[in-house]
Steps between C-alpha positions, in 0.01 A plus 500: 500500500709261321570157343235211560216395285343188452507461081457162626200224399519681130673167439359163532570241739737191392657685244870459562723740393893403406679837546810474303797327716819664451757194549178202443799260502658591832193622731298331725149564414221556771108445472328836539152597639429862384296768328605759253477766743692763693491339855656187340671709234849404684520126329488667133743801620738242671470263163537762227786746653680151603513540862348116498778362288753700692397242755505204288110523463246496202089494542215344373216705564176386522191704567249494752185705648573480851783441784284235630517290115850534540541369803256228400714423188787485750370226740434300196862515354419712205719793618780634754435867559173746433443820631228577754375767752570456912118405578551186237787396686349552839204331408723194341700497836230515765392183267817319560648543160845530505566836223767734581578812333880543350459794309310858595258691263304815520441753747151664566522818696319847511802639369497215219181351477413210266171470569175719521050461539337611215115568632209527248335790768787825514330554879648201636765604650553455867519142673144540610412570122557154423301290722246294344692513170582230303846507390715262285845424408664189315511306869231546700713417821803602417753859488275733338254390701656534860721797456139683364325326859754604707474871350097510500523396874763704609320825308151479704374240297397139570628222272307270674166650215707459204438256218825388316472280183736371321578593079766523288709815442368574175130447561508793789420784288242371329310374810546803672334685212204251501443570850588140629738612720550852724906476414775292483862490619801442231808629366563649150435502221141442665478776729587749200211292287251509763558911587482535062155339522390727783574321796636728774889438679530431868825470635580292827670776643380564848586275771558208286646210577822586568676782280720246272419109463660307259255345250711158517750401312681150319417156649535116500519251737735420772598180373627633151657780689671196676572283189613781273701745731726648223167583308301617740813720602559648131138570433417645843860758393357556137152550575664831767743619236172514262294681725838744557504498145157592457445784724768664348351423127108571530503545059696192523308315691149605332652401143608134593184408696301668181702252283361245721184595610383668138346819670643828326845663721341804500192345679686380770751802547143708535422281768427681852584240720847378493682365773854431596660163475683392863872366458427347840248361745385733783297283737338841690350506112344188526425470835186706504364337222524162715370642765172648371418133296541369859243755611248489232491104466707484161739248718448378828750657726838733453772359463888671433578640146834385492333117490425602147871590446742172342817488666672482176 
């Protein structure tokens, strides 16, 4: 298991970060929605090792709790690209809202899995195990929260009984050990926190989902897509030479998003669940994923993956 944590919420919302432009006088600079995280690790990758500027880019990075703030932040002018999962975006787009993604992110597969259940009891195990439970994850109707559904139902359990509430990353652990909640679904570093405190690892293995979905990847609207087509070309081009870059560089990767994200490198190169960054969009990797918010009533009917897709 390999590259994808979630360092993330560690640092505040609002706080904008100015990673250092390499030509300040001769790049165009871009408002970014992002955490200090592996899954949207590619922005500081693509910024530090220059693939941005290569592309006559620079970044102002601003961070944010949640896909849905940045999209938020977006529809009120404040910024032109964030990062977000697929069930965001479906949930934005069975809404009407015109977001497009230009850029892919992580993978999550049972080969590569990025996230994990950590359960307070070590019997629950099975799908049936978990009904009745009362689960949480930072959105209570959101990825964590379907793909974990989807696995319950499709492992003898019933979904239908479970509870899910909704709490930050770093307030899982301690919940869990207060008894507040059964378990929770999350990536690292919390999954590694949660098992330290005595929580027990379950892995979505077993007729999940599908065996690979992409987690989601870089978006923005389709009307700066259409106003800024040389920029939405370059950083959609950086943001897959990053994530090239960066599965190829795991030490390198863990020591620039320490530097932004001030957790220790050798925290995050102990981490258990890291992914693989895409250098493309594979719509059978999404498609599921759309298909099973249709079914549980996260949107209100399916709809093609490749809608989600600019034509940039």
């Amino acid at each position: 298991m390999k590259r994808r944590g979630a360092l993330q919420l560690l640092a505040g919302t609002g706080a904008a970060i100015a990673a250092p432009p390499l030509v300040a006088q001769t790049l165009t600079t871009i408002r970014i929605g992002a955490l200090a995280s592996e899954p949207t690790g590619a922005i500081f990758y693509a910024q530090d090792q220059g693939f941005l500027a290569r592309h006559g880019l620079t970044v102002n990075i601003n961070m944010a709790n949640s896909g849905a703030a940045v999209a938020s932040a977006m529809v009120a002018g404040d910024l032109d690209i964030g990062e977000t999962d697929v069930i965001t975006l479906a949930v934005a787009h069975d809404r009407g809202l015109p977001f497009v993604y230009i850029a892919p992110g992580e993978l999550h597969s049972n080969a590569h899995p990025t996230l994990a259940l950590v359960m307070r009891d070590g019997d629950v195990k099975l799908g049936k195990d978990f009904n009745g439970k009362t689960m949480a994850c930072n959105v209570s109707r959101g990825f964590g929260s379907l793909i974990t559904n989807v696995w319950i139902d499709n492992n003898g359990g019933d979904s239908r009984t479970v509870k899910w509430v909704e709490l930050p990353f770093p307030a899982l652990s301690a919940a869990l050990r207060r008894g507040t909640i059964d378990g929770y679904c999350a990536p690292d570093p919390f999954v590694d926190i949660g098992v330290a405190a005595g929580g027990h690892l379950v892995l979505l293995e077993t007729k999940p989902v599908a065996p690979a979905v992409i987690l989601g990847g870089w978006f923005t609207t389709s009307v700066w897509v259409a106003k800024n087509p040389a920029a939405a070309s370059g950083f959609g081009a950086a943001i897959r030479e990053a994530n090239e870059w960066a599965n190829a560089n795991p030490v390198g990767t863990a020591q620039i998003i320490s530097k932004y994200s001030t957790i220790r490198v050798d925290i995050i190169e102990g981490m258990k669940l890291r992914g693989q960054y895409q250098t493309r969009f594979d719509t059978s990797t999404m498609q599921p994923l759309i298909d099973a918010a249709a079914k549980y009533g996260y949107i209100s009917s399916s709809f093609r993956a490749s809608d989600l897709l600019a034509k940039v």
